[in-house]
N, C-alpha and C positions, 0 to 999 in steps of 0.2 A: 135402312137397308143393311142385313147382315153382311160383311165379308166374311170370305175363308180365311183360317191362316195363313200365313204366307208360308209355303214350302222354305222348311233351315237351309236347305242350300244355295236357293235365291236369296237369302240374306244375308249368305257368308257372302256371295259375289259381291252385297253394297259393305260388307262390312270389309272387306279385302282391299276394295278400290280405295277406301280411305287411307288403307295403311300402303296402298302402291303408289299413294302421289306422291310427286318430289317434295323434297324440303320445301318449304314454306316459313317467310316472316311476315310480322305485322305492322303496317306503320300504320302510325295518326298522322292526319294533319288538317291545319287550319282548312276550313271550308267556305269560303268568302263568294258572297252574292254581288256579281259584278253589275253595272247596266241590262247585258242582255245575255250573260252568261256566267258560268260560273273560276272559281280559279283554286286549287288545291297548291297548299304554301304552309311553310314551317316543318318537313317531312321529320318523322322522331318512331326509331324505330322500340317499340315498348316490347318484342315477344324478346330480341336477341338472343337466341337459342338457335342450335345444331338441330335440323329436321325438322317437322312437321309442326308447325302452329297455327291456327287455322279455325274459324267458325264463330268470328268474334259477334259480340252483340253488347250493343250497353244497358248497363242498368237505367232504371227508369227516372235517375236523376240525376242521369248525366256524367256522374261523376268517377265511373269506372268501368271496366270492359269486362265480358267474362270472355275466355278463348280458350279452346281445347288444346293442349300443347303433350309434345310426348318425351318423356325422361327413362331410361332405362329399357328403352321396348313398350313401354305403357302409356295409354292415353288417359290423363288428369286435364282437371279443371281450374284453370289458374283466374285469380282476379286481380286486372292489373288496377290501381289505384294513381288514375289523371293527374290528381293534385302534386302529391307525394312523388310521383314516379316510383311507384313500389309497387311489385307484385309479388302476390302470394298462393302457394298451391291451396286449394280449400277441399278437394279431394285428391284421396290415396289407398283407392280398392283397387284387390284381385282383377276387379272389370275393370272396362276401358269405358272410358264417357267420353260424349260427343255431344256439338250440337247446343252448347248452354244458354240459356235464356232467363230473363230474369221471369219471377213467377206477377203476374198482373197483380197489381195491389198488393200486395204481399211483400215488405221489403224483407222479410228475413228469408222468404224462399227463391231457391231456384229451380230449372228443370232442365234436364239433361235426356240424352240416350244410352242407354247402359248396355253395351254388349256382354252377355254372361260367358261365363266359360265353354257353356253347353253352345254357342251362337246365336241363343236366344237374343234379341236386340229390343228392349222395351223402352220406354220413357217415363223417366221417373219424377219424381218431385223433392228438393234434396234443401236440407236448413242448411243457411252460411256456416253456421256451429250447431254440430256435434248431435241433432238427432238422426234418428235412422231414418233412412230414403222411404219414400211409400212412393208404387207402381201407378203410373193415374189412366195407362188402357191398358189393364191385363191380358189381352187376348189379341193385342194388335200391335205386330212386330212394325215398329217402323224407322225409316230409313230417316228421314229429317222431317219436319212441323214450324209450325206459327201459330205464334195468340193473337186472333181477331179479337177479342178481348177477354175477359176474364171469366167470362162463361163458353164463348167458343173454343175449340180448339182446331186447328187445319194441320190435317197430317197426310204424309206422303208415303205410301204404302205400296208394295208389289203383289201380285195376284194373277198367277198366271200367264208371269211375262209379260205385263201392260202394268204401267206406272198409273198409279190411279192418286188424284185427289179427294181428301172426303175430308167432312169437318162433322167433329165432337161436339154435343148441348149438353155440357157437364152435367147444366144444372134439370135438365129434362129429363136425361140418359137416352139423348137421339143420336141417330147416327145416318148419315146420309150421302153419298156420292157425288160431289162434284164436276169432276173430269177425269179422263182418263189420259192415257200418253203425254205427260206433261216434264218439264223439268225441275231440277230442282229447288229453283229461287222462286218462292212467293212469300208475299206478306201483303199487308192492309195497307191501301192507298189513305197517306194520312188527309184527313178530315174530312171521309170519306164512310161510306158501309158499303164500300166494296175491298176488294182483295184482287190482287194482281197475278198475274203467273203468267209461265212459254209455256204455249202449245208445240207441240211436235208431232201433231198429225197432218202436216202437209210439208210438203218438203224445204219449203223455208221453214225456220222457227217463227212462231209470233207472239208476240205481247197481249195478253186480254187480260177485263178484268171482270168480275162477275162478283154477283151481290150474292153472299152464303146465305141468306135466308129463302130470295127467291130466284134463285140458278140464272138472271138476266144477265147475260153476257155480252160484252162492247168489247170489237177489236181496235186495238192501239195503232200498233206500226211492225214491222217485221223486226225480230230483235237479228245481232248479229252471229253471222255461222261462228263456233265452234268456240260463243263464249256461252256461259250457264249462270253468272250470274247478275242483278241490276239490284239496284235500291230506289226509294224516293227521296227528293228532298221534301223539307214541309210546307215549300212554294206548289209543289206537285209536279217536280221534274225528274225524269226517267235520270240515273244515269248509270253507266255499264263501261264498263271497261274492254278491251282487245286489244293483246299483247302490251306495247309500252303503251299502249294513249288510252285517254279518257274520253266518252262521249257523253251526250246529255239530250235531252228531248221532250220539251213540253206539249202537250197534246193541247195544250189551249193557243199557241203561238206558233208552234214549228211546225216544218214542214216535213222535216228530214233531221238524221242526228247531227249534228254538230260536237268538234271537236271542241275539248277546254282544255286549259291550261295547267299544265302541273309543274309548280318552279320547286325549283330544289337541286340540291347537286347528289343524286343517289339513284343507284343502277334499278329502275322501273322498269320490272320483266315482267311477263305471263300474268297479268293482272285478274285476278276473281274473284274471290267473295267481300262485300265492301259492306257496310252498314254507317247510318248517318245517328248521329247524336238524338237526343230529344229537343234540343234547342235549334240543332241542324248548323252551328257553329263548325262542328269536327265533324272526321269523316275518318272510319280505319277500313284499312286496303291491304288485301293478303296479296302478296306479290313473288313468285319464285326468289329462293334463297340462294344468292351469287355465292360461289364458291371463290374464296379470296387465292391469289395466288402466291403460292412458296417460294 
């Protein structure tokens, strides 16, 4: 199914809200599988910066984060490095990028969203060193995505003022419609061929998850109002955050969410976007950035 472009002025609105959110930091921390629940411990804050840091995802071995972070008015792509405690800017263009991901199999690639000067907003495909970015949907402005794997791609797009889901068959050159009114957060239930995401065509939000090859769709549980984002662990447990606490929710055991445990001694605010390791050891956690007092 073809889309339209998406009108430049509905993409400066998502690309606007990016830069309207409040400051933002990132922490890691230990991610530990308890008897019947989970426990978040060792809190370590890796973005430590002034303003917006945000949209962390790890590489696919674990071993380092990429996270959009903003220095001078501009948004770059930083990779922080686990081991080390080192992080390094890995880009420094005119544009602003967002959204970093590591590229499926590919260790030297990444992918990013690159807002142009013009508001153009595309996704790009970018080497850790030093080659030039190539565009991988020229014609499809979008807002945030996920790699089902390395031939899918699922991207979240605007069209007429409905948030539509569709996923990319790189290697077919297909293109097909998912859902529409949906939120931000999805990716691939792991060890799984489905994919997750909120709906937001009823008036609670809900949790589904549906198979991108053939649109079978299963609902979950109602996610919670006025948060936007969730991850999986590799056990296959929902968890999401709202304001300081964390929740958690197996569809094969639970019934309702349940809260878990976060130890640590550090001010856990406004909790959203979270991504778990590939081992599912670690867990990083974008949390509003506490203004220290004078």
């Amino acid at each position: 199914m073809q889309l339209k472009i998406v009108p430049s002025f509905l993409m400066l609105l998502v690309c606007f809200s990016l830069y309207a959110q409040e400051a933002t930091e990132i922490y890691l921390f230990d991610l530990t599988q308890t008897k019947d629940s989970y426990e978040l411990t060792n809190p370590k804050n890796i973005s430590n910066n002034p303003g917006y840091d945000n949209q962390p995802s790890f590489t696919e071995d674990g071993g380092s984060i990429l996270y959009t972070s903003i220095r001078n008015d501009q948004a770059d792509i930083v990779l922080y490095d686990i081991g080390l405690d080192y992080k390094t800017w890995i880009t420094d263009t005119p544009e602003n990028e967002y959204s970093p991901k590591p590229y499926p199999k590919k260790k030297k690639n990444f992918t990013c969203v690159r807002k142009e000067g013009n508001g153009t907003q595309l996704l790009y495909k970018y080497a850790f060193k030093n080659n030039e970015p190539e565009v991988l949907l020229p014609n499809i402005q979008v807002a945030y995505y996920a790699w089902f794997n390395d031939k899918i791609l699922v991207t979240y797009t605007i069209d007429d003022d409905t948030e539509i889901l569709q996923a990319d068959n790189l290697k077919y050159k297909l293109r097909y419609m998912l859902q529409v009114n949906i939120g931000r957060s999805f990716q691939k239930v792991p060890g799984t061929d489905m994919l997750s995401y909120i709906s937001k065509s009823h008036e609670t939000p809900e949790i589904y998850i549906i198979n991108p090859n053939t649109s079978e769709k299963k609902y979950i549980i109602d996610a919670f109002e006025g948060s936007e984002d969730m991850v999986w662990t590799n056990e296959g447990t929902i968890l999401m955050g709202l304001g300081n606490k964390m929740f958690k929710f197996n569809p094969k055991t639970d019934k309702n969410w349940e809260e878990i445990r976060i130890k640590g001694d550090l001010p856990v605010e406004d909790i959203s976007r979270l991504a778990v390791s590939p081992d599912g050891k670690k867990i990083a956690v974008v949390v509003a950035e506490v203004k220290k007092e004078e």
